[in-house]
C-alpha positions in Angstrom: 118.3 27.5 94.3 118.4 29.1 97.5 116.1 29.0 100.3 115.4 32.9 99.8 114.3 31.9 95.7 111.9 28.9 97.3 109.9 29.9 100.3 109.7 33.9 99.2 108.1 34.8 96.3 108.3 38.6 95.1 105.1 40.0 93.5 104.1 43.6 92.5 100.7 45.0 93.5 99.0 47.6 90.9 96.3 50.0 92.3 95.0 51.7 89.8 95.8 55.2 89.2 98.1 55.5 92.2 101.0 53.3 91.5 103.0 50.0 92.4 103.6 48.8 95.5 105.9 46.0 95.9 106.5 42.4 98.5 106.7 39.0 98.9 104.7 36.1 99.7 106.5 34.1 102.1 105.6 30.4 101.8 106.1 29.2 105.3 103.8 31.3 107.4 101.1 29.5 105.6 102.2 26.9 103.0 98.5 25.7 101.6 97.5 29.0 101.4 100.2 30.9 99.8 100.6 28.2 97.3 96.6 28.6 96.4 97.2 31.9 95.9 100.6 31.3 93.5 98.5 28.9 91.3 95.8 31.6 91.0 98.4 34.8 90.6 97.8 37.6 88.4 94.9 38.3 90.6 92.6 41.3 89.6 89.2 42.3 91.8 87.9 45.6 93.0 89.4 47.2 96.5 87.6 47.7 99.3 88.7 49.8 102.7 88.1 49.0 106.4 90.1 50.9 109.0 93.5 51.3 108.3 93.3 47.5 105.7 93.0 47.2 102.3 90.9 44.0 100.9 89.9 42.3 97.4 88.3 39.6 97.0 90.1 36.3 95.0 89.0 33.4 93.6 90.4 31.0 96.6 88.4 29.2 99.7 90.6 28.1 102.6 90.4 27.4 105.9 92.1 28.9 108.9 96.0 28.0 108.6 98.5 29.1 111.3 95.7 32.0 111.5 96.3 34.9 114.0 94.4 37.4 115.6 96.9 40.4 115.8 99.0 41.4 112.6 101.7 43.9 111.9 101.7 47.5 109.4 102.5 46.3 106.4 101.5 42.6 106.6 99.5 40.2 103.6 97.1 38.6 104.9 94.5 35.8 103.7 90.9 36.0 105.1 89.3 33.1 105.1 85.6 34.6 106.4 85.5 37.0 103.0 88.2 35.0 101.0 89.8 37.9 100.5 93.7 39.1 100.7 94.4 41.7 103.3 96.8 44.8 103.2 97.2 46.2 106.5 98.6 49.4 106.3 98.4 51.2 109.8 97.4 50.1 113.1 94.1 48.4 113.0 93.5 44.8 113.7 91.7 42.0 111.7 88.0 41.5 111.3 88.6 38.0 112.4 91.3 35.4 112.4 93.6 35.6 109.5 96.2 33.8 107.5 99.8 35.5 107.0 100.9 35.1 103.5 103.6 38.1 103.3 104.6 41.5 103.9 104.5 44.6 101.4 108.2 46.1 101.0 108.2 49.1 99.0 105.4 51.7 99.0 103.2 50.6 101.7 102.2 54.8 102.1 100.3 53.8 98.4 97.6 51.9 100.3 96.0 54.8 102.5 95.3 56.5 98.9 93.4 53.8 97.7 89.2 54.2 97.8 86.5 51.6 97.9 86.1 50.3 94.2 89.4 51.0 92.2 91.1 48.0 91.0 94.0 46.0 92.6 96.4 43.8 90.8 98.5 41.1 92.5 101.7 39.6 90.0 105.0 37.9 90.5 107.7 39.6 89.3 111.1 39.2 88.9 113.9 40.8 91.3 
């Protein structure tokens, strides 16, 4: 196997009514975390919208891990103060501290559509 099929894992993300959107979760940035969340994966919960981030809640508690303050359009992140995984799809900034878990590659423009409540679901998939 290569490096690429170990550390980066591709999953699709379903938001109900509005489509796919696709990305990885990239196993370095924060090992213990992103391994949680492959253990739990599908994930299914309810969105909810602050700012320019998309959030659901999952069924994982961790700590802070490599967390960071500042994050980048179109990163996954963990949040460890609502246990929750993090779409950021424009310009604003975390709540608090976060852990990087991945980035979303295809259809990021899918995430400003999405309203409080509708439901998100997180899968690996294959390339």
């Amino acid at each position: 196997m290569t490096e690429k099929n170990t550390s980066r894992i591709p999953i699709k993300i379903i938001l109900d009514g509005l489509g796919e959107a696709e990305g990885e979760l990239t196993l370095f940035l924060a090992p213990r975390t992103v391994e949680a969340i492959l253990r739990k994966l599908p994930l299914e919960d309810r969105a909810n919208v602050w700012k320019e981030e998309v959030y659901f809640e999952v069924p994982i508690k961790m700590g802070t891990e490599k967390a960071k303050k500042l994050v980048e359009k179109g990163t996954m992140a963990y949040w460890p103060l609502g246990n929750s995984i993090c779409i950021f799809f424009g310009e604003s900034q975390p709540y608090s501290p976060v852990n990087l878990i991945g980035k979303i590659s295809k259809n990021l423009e899918l995430f400003r559509k999405v309203k409080n409540g509708i439901k998100v679901k997180v899968k690996k998939y294959s390339l």
